[in-house]
N, C-alpha and C positions, 0 to 999 in steps of 0.2 A: 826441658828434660834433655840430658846428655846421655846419648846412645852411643857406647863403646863396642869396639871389634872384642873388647875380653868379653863384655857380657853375651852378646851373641854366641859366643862361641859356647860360653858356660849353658846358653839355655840351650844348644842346639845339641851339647853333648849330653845334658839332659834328655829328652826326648831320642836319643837314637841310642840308649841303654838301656831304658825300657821299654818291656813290652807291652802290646795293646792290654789295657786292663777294661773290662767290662764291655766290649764290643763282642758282639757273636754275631753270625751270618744264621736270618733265621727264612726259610723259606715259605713264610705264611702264606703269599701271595697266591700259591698253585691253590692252597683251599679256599682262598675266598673266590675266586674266579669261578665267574658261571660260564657254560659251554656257548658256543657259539648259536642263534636263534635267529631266526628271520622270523618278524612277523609284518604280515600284508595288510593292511588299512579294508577297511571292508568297500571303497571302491575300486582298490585291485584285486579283490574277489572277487567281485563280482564282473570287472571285466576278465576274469579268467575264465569264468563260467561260460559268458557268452561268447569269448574265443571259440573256446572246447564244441560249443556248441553250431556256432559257422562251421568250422574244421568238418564238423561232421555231416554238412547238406553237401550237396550235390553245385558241382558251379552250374548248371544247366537248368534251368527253369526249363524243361519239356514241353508244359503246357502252354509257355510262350512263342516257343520254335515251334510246333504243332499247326497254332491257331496263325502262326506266319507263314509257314507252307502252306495250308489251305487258303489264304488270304481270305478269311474271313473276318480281318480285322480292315476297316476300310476308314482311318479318322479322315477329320475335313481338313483341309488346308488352312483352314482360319486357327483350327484349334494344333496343328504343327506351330504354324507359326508365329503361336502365341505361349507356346513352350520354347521355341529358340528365342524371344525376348526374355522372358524369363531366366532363360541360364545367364544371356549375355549380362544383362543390367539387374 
């Protein structure tokens, strides 16, 4: 097939004498669009819950620092130093 500079020309003067036929600008989109929604899995609610709920004690166990001023707490040394094994290994 032989592609001439006339025909070009002829189809290009075609297309820029007329206008758009059967194109419109239709803005459907805005109604199909649903609003923006967060929704949280039920184990981020429920770690929200128990946030909310820390959040609301006390950082001081009282009855800890209590029974340590009066040092009525007296463990054995076997049983200390069988909690620092523990953490370490």
């Amino acid at each position: 097939m032989l592609i001439s500079n006339h025909a070009i020309s002829a189809v290009s003067r075609l297309y820029a004498g007329s206008a758009p036929a059967g194109s419109r600008r239709v803005d459907a989109a805005a109604g199909v669009q649903r609003p923006d929604a967060l929704e949280l899995s039920g184990e981020a609610q429920s770690f929200g819950d128990i946030l909310q709920k820390l959040r609301g004690m006390d950082d001081v166990r009282t009855e800890r620092v209590e029974a340590l001023a009066a040092r009525t707490q007296n463990p054995a040394s076997t049983d200390i130093a069988a909690k620092m094994l523990v953490m370490r290994y």
